[in-house]
C-alpha positions as CSV (number, residue, x, y, z in Angstrom):
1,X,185.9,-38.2,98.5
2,X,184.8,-34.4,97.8
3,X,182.0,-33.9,95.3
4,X,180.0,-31.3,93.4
5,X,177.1,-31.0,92.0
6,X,176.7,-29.8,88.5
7,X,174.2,-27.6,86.6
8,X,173.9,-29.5,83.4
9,X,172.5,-32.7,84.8
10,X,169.3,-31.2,86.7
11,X,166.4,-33.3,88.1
12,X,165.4,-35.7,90.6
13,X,167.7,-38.7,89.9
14,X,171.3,-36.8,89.3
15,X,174.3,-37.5,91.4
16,X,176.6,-34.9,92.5
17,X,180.1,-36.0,90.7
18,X,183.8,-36.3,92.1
19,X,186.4,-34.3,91.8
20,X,188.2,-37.3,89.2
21,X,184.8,-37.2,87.6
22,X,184.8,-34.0,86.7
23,X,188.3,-33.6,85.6
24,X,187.3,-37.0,83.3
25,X,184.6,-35.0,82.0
26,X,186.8,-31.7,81.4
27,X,189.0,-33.7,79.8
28,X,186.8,-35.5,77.2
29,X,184.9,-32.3,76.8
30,X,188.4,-30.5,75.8
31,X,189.8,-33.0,73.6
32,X,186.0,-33.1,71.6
33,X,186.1,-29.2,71.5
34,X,190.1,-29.9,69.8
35,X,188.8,-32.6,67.4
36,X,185.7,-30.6,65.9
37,X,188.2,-27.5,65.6
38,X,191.2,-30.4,63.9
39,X,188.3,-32.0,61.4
40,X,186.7,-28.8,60.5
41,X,190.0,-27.4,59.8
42,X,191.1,-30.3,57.5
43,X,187.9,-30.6,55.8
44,X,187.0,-27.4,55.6
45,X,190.3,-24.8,55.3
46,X,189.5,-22.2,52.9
47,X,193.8,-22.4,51.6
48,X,195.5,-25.9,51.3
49,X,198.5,-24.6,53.6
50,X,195.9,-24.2,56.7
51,X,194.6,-27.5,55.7
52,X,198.4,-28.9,55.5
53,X,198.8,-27.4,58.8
54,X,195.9,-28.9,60.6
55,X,197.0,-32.4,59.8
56,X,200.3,-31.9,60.5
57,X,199.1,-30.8,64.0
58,X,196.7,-33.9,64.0
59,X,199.8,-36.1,63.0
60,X,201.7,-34.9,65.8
61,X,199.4,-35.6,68.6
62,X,199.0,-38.9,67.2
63,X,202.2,-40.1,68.2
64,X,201.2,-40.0,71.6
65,X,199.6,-43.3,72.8
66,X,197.0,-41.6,75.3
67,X,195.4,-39.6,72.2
68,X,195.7,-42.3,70.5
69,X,193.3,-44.3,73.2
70,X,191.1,-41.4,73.3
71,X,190.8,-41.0,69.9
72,X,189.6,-44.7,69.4
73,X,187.3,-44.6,72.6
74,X,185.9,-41.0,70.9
75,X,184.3,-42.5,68.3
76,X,186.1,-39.2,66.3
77,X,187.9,-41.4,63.5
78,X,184.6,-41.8,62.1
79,X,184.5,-38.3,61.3
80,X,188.1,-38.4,60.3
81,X,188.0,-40.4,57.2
82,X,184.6,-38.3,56.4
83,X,186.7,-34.9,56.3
């Protein structure tokens, strides 16, 4: 299996990562960047039709089951009923 270090865990103890690690953690970092940008959008939107918008972009990726999964693992619907 090929690995690679990485910068952001530095020190004695860290493990380089594989290559499905590192797409894991691309991915989770992606879809965290997407939900801040969704929830401060709905919460946030300075007009009602941006805020419209951004839920009804939300909605949509809903109705796939593996945001769905990563949505509850996320600990993001939390934050959703907050916005």
């Amino acid at each position: 299996s090929q690995t690679v270090s990485t910068d952001d865990e530095d020190g004695p103890t860290s493990q380089p990562r594989t290559h499905h690690e590192l797409i894991k953690h691309g991915q989770n970092t992606m879809f965290s960047w997407d939900m801040d940008e969704s929830i401060r959008e709905i919460s946030n939107g300075p007009h009602k039709g941006g805020r419209r918008s951004a839920m009804m972009d939300l909605c949509t990726k809903m109705a796939d089951a593996g945001f769905i999964s990563q949505l509850l693992d996320s600990g993001f619907m939390h934050k959703l009923f907050l916005a």
